[in-house]
C-alpha positions as CSV (number, residue, x, y, z in Angstrom):
1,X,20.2,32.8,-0.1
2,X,17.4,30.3,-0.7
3,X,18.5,26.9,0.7
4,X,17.9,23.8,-2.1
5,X,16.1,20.9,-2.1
6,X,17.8,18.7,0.2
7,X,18.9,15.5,-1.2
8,X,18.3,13.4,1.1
9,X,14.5,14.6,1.2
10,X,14.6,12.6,-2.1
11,X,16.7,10.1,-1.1
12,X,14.3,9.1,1.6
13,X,10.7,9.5,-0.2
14,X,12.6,7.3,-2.9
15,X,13.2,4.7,-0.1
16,X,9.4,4.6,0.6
17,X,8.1,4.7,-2.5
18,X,10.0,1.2,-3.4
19,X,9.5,-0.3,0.2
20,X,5.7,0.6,-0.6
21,X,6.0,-0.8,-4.3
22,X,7.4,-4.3,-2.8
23,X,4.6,-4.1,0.1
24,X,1.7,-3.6,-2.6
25,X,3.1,-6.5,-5.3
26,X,3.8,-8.9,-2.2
27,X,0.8,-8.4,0.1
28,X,3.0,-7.1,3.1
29,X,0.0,-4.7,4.6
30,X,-2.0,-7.7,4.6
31,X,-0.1,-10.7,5.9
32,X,2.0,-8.2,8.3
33,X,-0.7,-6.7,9.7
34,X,1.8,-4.9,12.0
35,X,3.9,-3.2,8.3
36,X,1.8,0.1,8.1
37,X,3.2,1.2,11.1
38,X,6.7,2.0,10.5
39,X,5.5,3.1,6.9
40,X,3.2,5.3,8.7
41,X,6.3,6.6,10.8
42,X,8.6,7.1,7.9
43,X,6.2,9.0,6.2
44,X,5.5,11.3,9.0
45,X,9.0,11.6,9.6
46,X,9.6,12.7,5.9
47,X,6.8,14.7,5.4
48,X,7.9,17.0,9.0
49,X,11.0,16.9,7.2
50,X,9.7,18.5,4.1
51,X,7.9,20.9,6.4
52,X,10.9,21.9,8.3
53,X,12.7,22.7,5.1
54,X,9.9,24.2,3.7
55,X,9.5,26.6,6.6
56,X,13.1,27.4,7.9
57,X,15.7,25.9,5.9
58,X,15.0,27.2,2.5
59,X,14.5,30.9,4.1
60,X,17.1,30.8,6.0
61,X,15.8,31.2,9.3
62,X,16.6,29.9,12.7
63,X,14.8,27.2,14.7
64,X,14.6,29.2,18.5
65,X,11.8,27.1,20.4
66,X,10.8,23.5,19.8
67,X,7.2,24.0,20.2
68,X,7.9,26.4,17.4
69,X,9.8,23.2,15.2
70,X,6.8,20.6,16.5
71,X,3.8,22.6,15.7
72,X,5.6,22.8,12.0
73,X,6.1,19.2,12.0
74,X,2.5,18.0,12.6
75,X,0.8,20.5,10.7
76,X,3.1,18.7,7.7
77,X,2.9,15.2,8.9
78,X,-0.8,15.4,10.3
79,X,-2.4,17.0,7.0
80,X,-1.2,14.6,4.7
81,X,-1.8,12.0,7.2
82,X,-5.7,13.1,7.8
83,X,-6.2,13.3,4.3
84,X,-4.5,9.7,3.6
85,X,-7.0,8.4,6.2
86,X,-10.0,9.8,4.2
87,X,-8.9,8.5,1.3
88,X,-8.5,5.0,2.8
89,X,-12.1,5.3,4.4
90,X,-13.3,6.4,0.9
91,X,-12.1,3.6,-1.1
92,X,-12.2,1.2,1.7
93,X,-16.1,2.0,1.3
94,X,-16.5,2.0,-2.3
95,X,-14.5,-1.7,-2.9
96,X,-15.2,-3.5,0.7
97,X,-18.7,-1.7,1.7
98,X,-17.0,-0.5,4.8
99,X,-15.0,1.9,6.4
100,X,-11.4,0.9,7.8
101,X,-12.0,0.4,11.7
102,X,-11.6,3.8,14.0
103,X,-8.7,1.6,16.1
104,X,-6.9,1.3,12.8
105,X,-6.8,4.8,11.5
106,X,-6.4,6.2,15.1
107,X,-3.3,4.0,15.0
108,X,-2.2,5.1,11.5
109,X,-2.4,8.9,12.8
110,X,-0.1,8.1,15.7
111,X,2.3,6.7,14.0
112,X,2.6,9.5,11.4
113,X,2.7,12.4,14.8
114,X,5.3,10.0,16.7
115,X,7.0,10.5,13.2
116,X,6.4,14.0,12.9
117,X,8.1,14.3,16.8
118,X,10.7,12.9,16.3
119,X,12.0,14.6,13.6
120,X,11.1,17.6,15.1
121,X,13.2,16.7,18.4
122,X,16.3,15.6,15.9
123,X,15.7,19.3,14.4
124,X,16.0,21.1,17.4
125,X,18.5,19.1,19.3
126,X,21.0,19.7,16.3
127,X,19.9,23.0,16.0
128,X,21.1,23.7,19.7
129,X,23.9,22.0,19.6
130,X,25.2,24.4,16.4
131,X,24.3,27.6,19.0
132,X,25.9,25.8,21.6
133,X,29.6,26.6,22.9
134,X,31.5,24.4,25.4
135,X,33.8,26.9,27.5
């Protein structure tokens, strides 16, 4: 049986959609220069959440190695997060004449895999603990 759409998946994209919304209309990602870092987490974490559902959860199958769960997680968190970078450098270009700095979007990628890991090491450590008995 096909597993649905968690609710909390929305619950949480919700969350960082109107954190974002307040950031934009009150200049946080400017005057904080240190805000797009847990944003950048949060939406690593949610999107290897999305990718852990997408890939196990909703078929019903069985996380058995983590490097299985991690490579899952950053293909989802990285891919988004690549092509969020790109468009940053992109419009950065077009309204600024420059691209964001290389020390900047490095950082923005970390943040989104430290994201993507640590969902994927929640994943697995639950997922071993349901497998696991105590005698």
């Amino acid at each position: 049986m096909l597993s649905p759409f968690p609710i909390i998946l929305v619950v949480f994209l919700v969350a960082i959609a109107v954190v974002n919304a307040f950031a934009d209309v009150y200049h946080w990602y400017w005057t904080m220069r240190w805000f797009d870092m847990p944003m950048h987490f949060a939406g690593g974490a949610w999107l290897a959440s999305f990718g852990v559902w997408w890939q196990y959860y909703r078929r019903g199958l069985v996380v058995e190695r983590f490097l299985q769960i991690l490579g899952a997680c950053l293909v989802f968190a990285l891919s988004v997060g690549l092509l969020w970078e790109a468009y940053e450098a992109v419009v950065s270009f077009f309204t600024v004449g420059h691209m964001n700095a290389i020390k900047d979007t490095i950082g923005d990628l970390l943040f989104d895999i430290m994201g993507g890991t640590a969902v994927a090491i929640l994943v697995f450590t639950k997922e071993k603990l349901k497998t696991t008995r105590i005698q």
